[in-house]
C-alpha angles and dihedrals in degrees: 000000000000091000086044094059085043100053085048103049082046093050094043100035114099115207108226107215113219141139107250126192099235131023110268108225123185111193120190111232130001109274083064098049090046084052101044093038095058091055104039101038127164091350086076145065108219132194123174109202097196103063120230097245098057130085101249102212100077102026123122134189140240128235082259087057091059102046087059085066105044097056093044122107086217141012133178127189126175099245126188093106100305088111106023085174097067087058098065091034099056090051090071111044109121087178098120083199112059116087115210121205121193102199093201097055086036093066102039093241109169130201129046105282109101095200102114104143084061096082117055088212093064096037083066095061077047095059089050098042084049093037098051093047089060100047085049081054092043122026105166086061085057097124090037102055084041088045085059089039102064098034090058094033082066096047079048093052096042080061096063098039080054100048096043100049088042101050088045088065097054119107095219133050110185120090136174122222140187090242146003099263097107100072108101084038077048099043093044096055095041089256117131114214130218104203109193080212144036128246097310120051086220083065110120113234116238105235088220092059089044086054095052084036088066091049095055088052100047080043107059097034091246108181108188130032127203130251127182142227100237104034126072102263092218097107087046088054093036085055086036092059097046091050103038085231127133125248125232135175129261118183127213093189087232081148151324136272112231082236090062098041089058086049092062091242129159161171085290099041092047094051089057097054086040078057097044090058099043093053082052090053103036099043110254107211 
């Protein structure tokens, strides 16, 4: 039904042609607009369609949603799976000007897992990739998309520096999560990850796997489990409750509460409380 409503809004959709001031960019879901706000700035008009305080991988849009799209002069989204919409839509664009970036295949990422803004490694092939496409938009903000480049590309930068000399001094280096959304951040700072379950948080747990699940965690004397924002936290205190552990938050920045939007939060400072609980669970020395 969904690729039904799609083909029609494209067939019947007319693109209106006109110079506009600054390049309009549609993202699809929040890490992206942090990224790509901070360095386009006030040069560019920015809409994100998934809203920050909704869980991305089964979401689905509108005809307005679309047409948002369709009438942008960019639009990135993170691909490998995460929005299977933007694929069929994205066949079908006759719109010459729009330029569409998938993040995932733009940066050369490889495997299944769609987390990338996850590692700051790879956030920073992101930023280029991001920064490059809106100096080809917009030539004459050239030194000012580069000027915001290179200023958020060092704070960036100074994250990474931080997680990874924090988590090489804990003591531990096995940590459970609510999902499987922490293994290229895993893999980067040496960690290894057991996700209750697999890529998508809708994702049913096999009772088998929560069984072994239990027994990693008895033995290795793991004291606290992850929960997340955007996802009911029952299979967490159900998991809680069999093991006698604690259970703590770790964001994927899938999103934003409107609480912590208010509160002027963002990818940075997520991924620093994502890194204040994770020196409580795994033993900073």
């Amino acid at each position: 039904m969904k690729a039904v409503i799609i083909s029609l809004v494209l067939s019947l959709l007319v693109i209106p042609s006109f110079a506009k001031d600054k390049p309009n960019v549609v993202v699809s879901f929040y890490p992206l607009y942090d990224f790509t706000k901070n360095i386009g700035g006030e040069r560019i008009d920015i809409t994100t369609l998934i809203p920050f305080s909704v869980e991305p991988h089964d979401w689905e849009p509108t005809p307005k949603d679309i047409s948002k799209i369709l009438n942008a002069d960019l639009f990135i989204y993170n691909g490998a799976g995460l929005e299977p919409w933007a694929e069929r839509l994205i066949r079908n664009v006759k719109n010459k000007r729009l330029t569409v970036i998938d993040m995932y295949k733009s940066i050369g990422a490889k495997g299944e897992d769609p987390h990338i803004w996850l590692d700051p490694v790879l956030v920073k092939a992101q930023l280029k990739v991001i920064k490059d496409i809106l100096v080809r938009l917009d030539p004459k903000n050239k030194s000012y998309y580069e000027s915001n480049y290179e200023r958020y590309l060092r704070k960036i930068e100074e994250l990474d520096r931080e997680i990874k000399d924090t988590l090489s001094r804990c003591k531990k280096k096995m940590f459970v999560t609510s999902h499987n959304a922490f293994s290229r951040f895993a893999k980067r700072y040496g960690l290894k990850q057991i996700p209750m379950t697999g890529i998508t948080p809708e994702a049913e747990p096999n009772p088998r796997d929560l069984v072994e699940i239990v027994k990693i965690i008895k033995g290795n004397k793991i004291e606290y489990i992850f929960t997340e924002p955007l996802i009911s936290p029952k299979l967490a205190e159900s998991i809680s409750r069999e093991t006698g552990t604690k259970v703590l938050v770790l964001d994927p920045i899938e999103g934003l509460s409107e609480s912590e939007i208010k509160a002027g939060k963002d990818y940075l400072s997520k991924m620093r409380e994502n890194l204040k609980n994770l020196k409580l669970a795994l033993s900073y020395e």
